[in-house]
C-alpha positions as CSV (number, residue, x, y, z in Angstrom):
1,X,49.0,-91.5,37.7
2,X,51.5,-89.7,40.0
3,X,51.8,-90.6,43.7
4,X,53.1,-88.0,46.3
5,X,53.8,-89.0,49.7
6,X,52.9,-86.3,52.3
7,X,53.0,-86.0,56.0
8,X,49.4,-86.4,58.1
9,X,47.7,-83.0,58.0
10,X,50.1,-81.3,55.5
11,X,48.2,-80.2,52.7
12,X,48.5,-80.9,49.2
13,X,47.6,-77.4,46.8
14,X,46.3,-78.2,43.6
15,X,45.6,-75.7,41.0
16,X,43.1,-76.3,38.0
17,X,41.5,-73.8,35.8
18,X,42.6,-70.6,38.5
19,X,41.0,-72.8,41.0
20,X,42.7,-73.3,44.3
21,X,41.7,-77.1,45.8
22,X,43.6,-78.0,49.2
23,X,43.8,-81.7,49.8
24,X,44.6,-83.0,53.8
25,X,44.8,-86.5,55.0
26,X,44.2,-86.8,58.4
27,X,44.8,-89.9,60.7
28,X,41.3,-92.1,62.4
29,X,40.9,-93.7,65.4
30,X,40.5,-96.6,63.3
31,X,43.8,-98.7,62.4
32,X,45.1,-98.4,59.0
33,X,42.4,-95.6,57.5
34,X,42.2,-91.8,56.5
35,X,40.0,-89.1,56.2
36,X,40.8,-86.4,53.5
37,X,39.8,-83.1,54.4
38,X,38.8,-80.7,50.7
39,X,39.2,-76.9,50.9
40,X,37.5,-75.6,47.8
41,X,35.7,-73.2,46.4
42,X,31.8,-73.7,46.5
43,X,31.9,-73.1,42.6
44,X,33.9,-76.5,42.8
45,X,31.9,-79.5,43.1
46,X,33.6,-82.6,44.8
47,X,32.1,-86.0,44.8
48,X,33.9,-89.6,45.3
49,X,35.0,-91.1,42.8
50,X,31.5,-93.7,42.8
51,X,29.1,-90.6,43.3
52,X,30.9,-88.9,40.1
53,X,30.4,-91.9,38.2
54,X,26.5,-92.1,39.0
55,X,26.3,-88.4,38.4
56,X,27.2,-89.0,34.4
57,X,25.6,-92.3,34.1
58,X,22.3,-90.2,35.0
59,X,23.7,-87.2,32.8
60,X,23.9,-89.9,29.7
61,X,20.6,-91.4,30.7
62,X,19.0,-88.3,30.1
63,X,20.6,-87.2,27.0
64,X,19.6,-90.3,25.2
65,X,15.9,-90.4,26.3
């Protein structure tokens, strides 16, 4: 896993398959969390990381019934 440190607001430019994916953390009102702001395109899906994981548990469901 890498780790980058970045300023508040300063994106982060990913590139995957000719895909373009900007990343921004932005401060809350609330002390010590984020936000992160995604710029994709709508061809990109984008889930968190526990909605992905019900996504193929469903996918594998299904393949086995």
């Amino acid at each position: 896993m890498n780790i980058l440190t970045v300023d508040f607001e300063e994106p982060v430019v990913l590139t995957i398959n000719n895909q373009t994916i900007k990343l921004t953390a932005f401060k809350t009102q609330e002390h010590g969390h984020i936000k992160f702001g995604v710029d994709a395109p709508r061809a990109v899906k984008v889930h968190r990381e526990e909605v992905y994981l019900a996504i193929k548990k469903q996918e594998e469901e299904r393949s086995l019934a």
